[in-house]
C-alpha positions in Angstrom: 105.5 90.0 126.7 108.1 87.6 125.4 111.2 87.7 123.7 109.5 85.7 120.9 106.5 87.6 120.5 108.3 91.0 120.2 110.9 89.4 117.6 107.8 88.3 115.2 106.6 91.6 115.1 109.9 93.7 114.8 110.1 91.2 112.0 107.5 92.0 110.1 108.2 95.6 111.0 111.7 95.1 109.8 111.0 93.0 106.8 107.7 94.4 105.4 106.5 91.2 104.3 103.7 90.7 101.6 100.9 88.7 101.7 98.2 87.8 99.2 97.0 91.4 97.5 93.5 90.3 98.6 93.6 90.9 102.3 93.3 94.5 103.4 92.6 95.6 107.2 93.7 95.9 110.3 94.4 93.4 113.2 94.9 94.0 116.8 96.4 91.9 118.8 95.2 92.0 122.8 98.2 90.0 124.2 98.1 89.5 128.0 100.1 88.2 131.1 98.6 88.2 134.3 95.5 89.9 133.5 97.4 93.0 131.5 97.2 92.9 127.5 99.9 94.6 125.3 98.6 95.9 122.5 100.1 95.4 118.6 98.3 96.2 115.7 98.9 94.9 112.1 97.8 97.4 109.2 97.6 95.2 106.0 97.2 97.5 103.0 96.5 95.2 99.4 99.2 92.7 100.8 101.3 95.6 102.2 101.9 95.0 106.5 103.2 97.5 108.8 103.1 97.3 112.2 102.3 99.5 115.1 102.1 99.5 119.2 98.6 100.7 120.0 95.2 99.9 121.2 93.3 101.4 118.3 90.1 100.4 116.5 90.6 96.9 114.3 88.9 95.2 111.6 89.8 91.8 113.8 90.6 91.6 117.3 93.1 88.6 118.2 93.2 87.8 122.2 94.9 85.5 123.6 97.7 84.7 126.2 101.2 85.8 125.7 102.3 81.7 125.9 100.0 80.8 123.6 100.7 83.7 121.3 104.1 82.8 121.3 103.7 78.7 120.4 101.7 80.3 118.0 104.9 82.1 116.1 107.4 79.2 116.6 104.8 76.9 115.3 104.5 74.6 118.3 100.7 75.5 117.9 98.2 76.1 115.2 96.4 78.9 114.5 93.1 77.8 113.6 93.6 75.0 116.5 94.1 77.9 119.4 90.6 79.2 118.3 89.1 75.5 117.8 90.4 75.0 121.9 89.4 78.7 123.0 93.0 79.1 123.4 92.4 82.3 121.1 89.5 84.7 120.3 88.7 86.2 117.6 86.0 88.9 116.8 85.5 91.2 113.5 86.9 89.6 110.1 87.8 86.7 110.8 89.2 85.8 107.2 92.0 88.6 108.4 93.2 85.4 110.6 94.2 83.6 107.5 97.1 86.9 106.6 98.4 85.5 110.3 99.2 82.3 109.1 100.8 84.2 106.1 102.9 86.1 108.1 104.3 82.9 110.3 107.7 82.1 110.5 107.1 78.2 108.7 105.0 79.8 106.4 107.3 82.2 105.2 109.7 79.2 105.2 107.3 77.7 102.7 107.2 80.1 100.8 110.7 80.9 100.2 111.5 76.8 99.7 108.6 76.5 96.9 110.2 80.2 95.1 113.4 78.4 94.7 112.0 74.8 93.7 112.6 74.7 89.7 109.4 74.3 87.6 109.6 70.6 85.6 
């Protein structure tokens, strides 16, 4: 696993983020190198997230490679753009896939920038 990959998640881990109230499940993410996967599941609870290191039962089942998993947190690649090139599967509820792109660094960014924007 990669630095970057394991600094996303203690992230969220650390930071609790929230997301939009509607998404509620969880997501496992099957991350591999050389034919090994390391697990890491996201419990999202009515916009709540916690994080845990497991290869339990999910709602939605991410796979993909631990390079591509991490251009997916710095941003260098998309989300829904991964899945498009079969650079990432996804199986289960797929509408979990959208509290990812929530949870992303430049989204997060967003989302900060627009709460300090003043309203006209």
């Amino acid at each position: 696993m990669t630095e970057t990959i394991g600094d996303f998640f203690a992230d969220i881990e650390r930071d609790r983020p929230n997301v939009p109230k509607k998404y509620t499940g969880t997501i496992r993410f099957d991350l591999s190198v050389d034919h090994v996967a390391e697990h890491w599941v996201l419990k999202i609870d009515s916009g709540s997230v916690s994080v845990a290191r497991d290869a339990r039962e999910a709602d939605c089942v991410v796979r993909a490679r631990c390079d591509v998993f991490a251009r997916i947190v710095t941003g260098e690649q998309g989300v829904y753009a991964a899945v498009w090139r079969n650079l990432l599967s996804v199986e289960g509820d797929i509408s979990l896939l959208s509290t990812l792109r929530e949870l992303l660094p430049a989204a997060q960014e967003a989302s900060r920038t627009a709460s300090r924007k003043p309203e006209v």
